[in-house]
C-alpha positions in Angstrom: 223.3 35.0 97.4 223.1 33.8 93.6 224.1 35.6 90.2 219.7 35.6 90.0 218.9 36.9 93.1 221.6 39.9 92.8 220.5 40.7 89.4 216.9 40.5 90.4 217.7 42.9 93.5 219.7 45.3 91.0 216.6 45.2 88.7 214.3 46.1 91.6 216.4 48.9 92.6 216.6 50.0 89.0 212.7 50.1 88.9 212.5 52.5 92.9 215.3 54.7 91.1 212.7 55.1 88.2 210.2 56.0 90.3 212.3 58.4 92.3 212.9 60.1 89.2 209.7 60.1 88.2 207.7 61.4 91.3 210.4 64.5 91.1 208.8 64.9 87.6 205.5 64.2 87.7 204.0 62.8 91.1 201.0 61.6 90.4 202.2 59.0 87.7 204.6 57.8 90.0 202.1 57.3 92.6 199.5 56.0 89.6 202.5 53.3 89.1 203.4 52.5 92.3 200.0 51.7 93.6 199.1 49.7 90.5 202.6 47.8 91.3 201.5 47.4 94.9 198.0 45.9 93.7 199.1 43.8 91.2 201.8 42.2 93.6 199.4 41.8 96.4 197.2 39.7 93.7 200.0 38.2 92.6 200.8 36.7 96.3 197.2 36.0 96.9 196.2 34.1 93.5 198.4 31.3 92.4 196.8 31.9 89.2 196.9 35.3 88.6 200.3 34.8 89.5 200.6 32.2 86.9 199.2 34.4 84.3 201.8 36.7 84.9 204.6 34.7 84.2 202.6 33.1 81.2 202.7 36.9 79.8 206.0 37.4 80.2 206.7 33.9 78.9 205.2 35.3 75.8 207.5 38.6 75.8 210.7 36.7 76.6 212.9 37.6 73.3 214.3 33.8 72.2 217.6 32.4 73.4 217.0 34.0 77.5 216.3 31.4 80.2 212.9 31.7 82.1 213.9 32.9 86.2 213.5 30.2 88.1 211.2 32.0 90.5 208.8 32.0 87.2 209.1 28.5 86.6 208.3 27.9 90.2 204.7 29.0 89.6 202.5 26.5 87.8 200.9 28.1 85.0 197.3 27.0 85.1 195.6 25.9 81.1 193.5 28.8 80.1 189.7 27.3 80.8 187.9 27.1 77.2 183.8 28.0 77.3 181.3 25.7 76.2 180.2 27.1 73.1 176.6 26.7 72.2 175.9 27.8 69.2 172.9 30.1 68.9 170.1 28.2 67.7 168.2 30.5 64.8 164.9 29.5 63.0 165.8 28.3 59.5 163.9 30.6 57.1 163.1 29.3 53.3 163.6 31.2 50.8 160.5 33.9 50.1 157.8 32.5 47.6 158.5 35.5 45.3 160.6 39.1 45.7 157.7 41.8 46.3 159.3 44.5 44.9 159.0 42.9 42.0 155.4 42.3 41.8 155.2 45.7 43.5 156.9 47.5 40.4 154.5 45.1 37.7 151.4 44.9 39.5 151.0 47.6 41.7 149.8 48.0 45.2 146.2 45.6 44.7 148.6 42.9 43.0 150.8 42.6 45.9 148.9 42.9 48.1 146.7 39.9 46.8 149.4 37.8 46.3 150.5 38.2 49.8 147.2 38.0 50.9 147.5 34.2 49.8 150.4 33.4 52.0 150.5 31.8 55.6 152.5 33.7 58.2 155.6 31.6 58.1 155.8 32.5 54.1 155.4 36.2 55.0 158.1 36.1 57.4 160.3 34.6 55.0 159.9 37.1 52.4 160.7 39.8 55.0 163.6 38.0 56.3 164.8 37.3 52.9 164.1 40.8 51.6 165.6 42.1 54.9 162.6 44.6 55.6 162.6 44.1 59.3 166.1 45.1 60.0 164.7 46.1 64.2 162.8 42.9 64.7 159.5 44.3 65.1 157.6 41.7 63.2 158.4 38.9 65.6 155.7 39.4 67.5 153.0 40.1 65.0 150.5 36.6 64.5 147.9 38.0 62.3 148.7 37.5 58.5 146.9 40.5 57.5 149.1 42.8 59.9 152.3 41.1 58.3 150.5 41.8 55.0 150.3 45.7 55.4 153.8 45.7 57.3 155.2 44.2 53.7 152.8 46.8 52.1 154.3 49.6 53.7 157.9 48.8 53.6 158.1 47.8 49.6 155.8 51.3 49.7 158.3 52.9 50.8 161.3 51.6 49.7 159.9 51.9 45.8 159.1 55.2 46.6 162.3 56.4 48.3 164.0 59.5 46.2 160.9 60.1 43.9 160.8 63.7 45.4 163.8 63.6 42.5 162.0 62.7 39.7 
């Protein structure tokens, strides 16, 4: 028997004296820890990889200046698989054709809502995802112009509004 395998026997020991103490303490725990020990082993003997995982971990916790076991560097440690990364593909919005809240404030209600009234559905849809009025995505499905029109209507509305109970 080698220096390694003695130590590693007195290190297993050390770890069912734990336990023994343990389980005279608090059973459950040491039954909690034994049978995660258990599972993880079994993996560990079934999976080359999960195995290899293992060692890459405590590769990582290894203080500086210790040698690795060689029953550790037995086990090939597999190269963490990367994912293909697609990036998400979003429409690209232009900037809005003008801020509504601003023609809200000088024009009122009828001034806004003829401006708007003069814009296709992709430039309403830009104001509101400029303006962020359609934080729940509840315009995407709306085609009509006029719909998006009192949608806008209702939201500037509103927002301008917001806290005149104060005045």
């Amino acid at each position: 028997m080698s220096s390694d395998e003695a130590r590693r026997r007195v290190e297993y020991q050390a770890v069912g004296g734990a336990l023994a103490r343990l389980d005279a303490k608090n059973p459950q725990a040491a039954q909690l820890i034994a049978g995660l020990a258990n599972v993880i082993i079994e993996e560990a003997e079934r999976s080359s990889r999960f195995a290899g995982a293992l060692t890459g971990v405590l590769d990582t916790l290894r203080p500086v200046g210790l040698e690795a076991d060689s029953a550790a560097d037995a086990v090939p440690t597999a190269a963490p698989r990367k994912r293909a990364s697609t990036p998400k593909k979003r429409a690209a919005r232009q900037p809005g054709a003008f801020d509504p809240f601003v023609v809200y404030r000088e024009d009122g209600e009828q001034g806004l809502a003829a401006r708007l009234g003069q814009l296709s559905v992709d430039q309403l849809r830009d104001i509101i995802a400029e303006q962020e009025l359609d934080t729940r995505k509840e315009t995407g499905r709306k085609r009509k112009p006029e719909v998006l029109v009192t949608w806008i209507l209702d939201r500037v509305k509103a927002s301008e509004n917001k806290g005149s109970v104060f005045r």
